[in-house]
N, C-alpha and C positions, 0 to 999 in steps of 0.2 A: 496576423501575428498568432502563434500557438502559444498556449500555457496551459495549465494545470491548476483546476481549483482546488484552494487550499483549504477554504470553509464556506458553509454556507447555512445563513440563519433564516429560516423560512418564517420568522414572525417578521424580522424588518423587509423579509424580500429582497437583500442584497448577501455578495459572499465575495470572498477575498479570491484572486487569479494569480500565481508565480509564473512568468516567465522567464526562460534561463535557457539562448540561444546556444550554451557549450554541454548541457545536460540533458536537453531536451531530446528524445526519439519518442516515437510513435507510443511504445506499449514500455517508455521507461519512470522514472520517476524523478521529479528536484527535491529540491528541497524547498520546505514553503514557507511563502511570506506571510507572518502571523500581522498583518496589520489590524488599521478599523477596520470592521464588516463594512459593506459595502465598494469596496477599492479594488483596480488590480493594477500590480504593479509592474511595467513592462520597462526594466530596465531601473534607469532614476528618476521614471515618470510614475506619479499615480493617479490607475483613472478610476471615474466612478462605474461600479456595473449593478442594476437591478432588472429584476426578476423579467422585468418587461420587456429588456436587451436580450433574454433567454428564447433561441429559436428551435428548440429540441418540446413539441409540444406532449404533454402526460408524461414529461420525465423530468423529476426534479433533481437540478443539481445537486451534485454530493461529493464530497471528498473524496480527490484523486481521480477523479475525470479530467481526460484531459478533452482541449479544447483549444477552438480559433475564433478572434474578436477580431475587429475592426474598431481601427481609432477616430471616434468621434469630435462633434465640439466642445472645446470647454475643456478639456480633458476627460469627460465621457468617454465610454464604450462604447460600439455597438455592434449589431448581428453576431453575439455572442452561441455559438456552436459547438455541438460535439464532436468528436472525430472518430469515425467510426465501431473503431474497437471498444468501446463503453456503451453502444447502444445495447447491451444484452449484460447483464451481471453474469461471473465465473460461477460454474457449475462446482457442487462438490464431486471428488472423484474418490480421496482418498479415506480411508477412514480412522478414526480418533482415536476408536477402540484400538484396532490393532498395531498401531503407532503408538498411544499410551503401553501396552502389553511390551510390544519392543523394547521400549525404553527400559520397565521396570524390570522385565529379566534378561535382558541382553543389551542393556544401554551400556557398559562398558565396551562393548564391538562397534557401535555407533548405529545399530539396526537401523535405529527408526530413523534416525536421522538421514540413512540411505533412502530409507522406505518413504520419506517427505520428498528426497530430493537435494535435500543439503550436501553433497556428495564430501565439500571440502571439513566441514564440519564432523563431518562421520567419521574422515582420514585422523581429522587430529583429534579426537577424541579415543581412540585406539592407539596413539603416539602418548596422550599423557596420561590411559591407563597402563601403557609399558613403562612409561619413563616414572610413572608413581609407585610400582609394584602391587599395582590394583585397584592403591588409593582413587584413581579416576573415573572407578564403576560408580560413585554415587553421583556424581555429574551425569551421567544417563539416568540413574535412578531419580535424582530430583525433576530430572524434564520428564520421564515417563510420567510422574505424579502432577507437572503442568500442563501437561499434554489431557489429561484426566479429567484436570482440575477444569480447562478451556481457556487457561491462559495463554499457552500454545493453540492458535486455531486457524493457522492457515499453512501452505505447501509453500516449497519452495517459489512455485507459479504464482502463489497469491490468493491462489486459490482458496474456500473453507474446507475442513474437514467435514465430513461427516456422519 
């Protein structure tokens, strides 16, 4: 079975797993099960998963790895794994500053938001500073300012900025 952990609390040594056989792809994302720590929930079963069922050795799970278990007894997990694309954290490529700067002086055209990756985002942000009479330049201007800020901190990939 594949899922996707949803959390994971390294003082009890357990963490929650979403599985979602119509959402699920390799490098996409569910939505996740906020249950108790400890649990994963495959379907309308929930099993138990700790640290020990973890067979990814010097890599501690974390949110949004996704991953493959085996259904054990009791409703246990086990041979709990990651799946390839998570053995390496995403690299920053783009950077903050000049995506912050886009924003604040040409966030009405949707620069930065090109410059992330948002492509569709960028489109209608340019439709509702037409369709505003300009009024829609501060909608780029407040993301160029959280983009600054680091509330904005990652590309359309998922990536960090840097």
């Amino acid at each position: 079975m594949n899922g996707n952990i949803a959390n994971y609390d390294p003082e009890t040594e357990a963490g929650t797993i979403k599985y979602n056989d119509k959402v699920f792809t390799l490098l996409g994302k569910v939505d996740y099960y906020l249950g108790n720590a400890g649990t994963i929930k495959y379907n309308d079963k929930v099993f138990t998963f700790q640290l020990d069922d973890w067979q990814a050795e010097g890599i501690v799970p974390e949110e949004g790895d996704d991953v493959e278990f085996e259904e054990g007894v009791a409703l246990a997990a086990k041979n709990v794994r990651l799946i390839g694309a998570f053995l390496e954290k995403p690299k920053a490529v783009k950077s903050k500053y000049i995506a912050a700067l886009l924003g604040i002086l040409l966030g009405w055209l949707g620069l930065h938001r090109f410059y992330l990756g948002h492509y569709k985002l960028g489109l209608i942000q340019i439709v509702v500073t037409l369709l505003t009479a300009g009024f829609g330049a501060v909608w780029g201007f407040i993301e160029g300012a959280l983009i600054f800020a680091g509330h904005i901190n990652n590309d359309a990939k998922g990536r960090p900025l840097k």
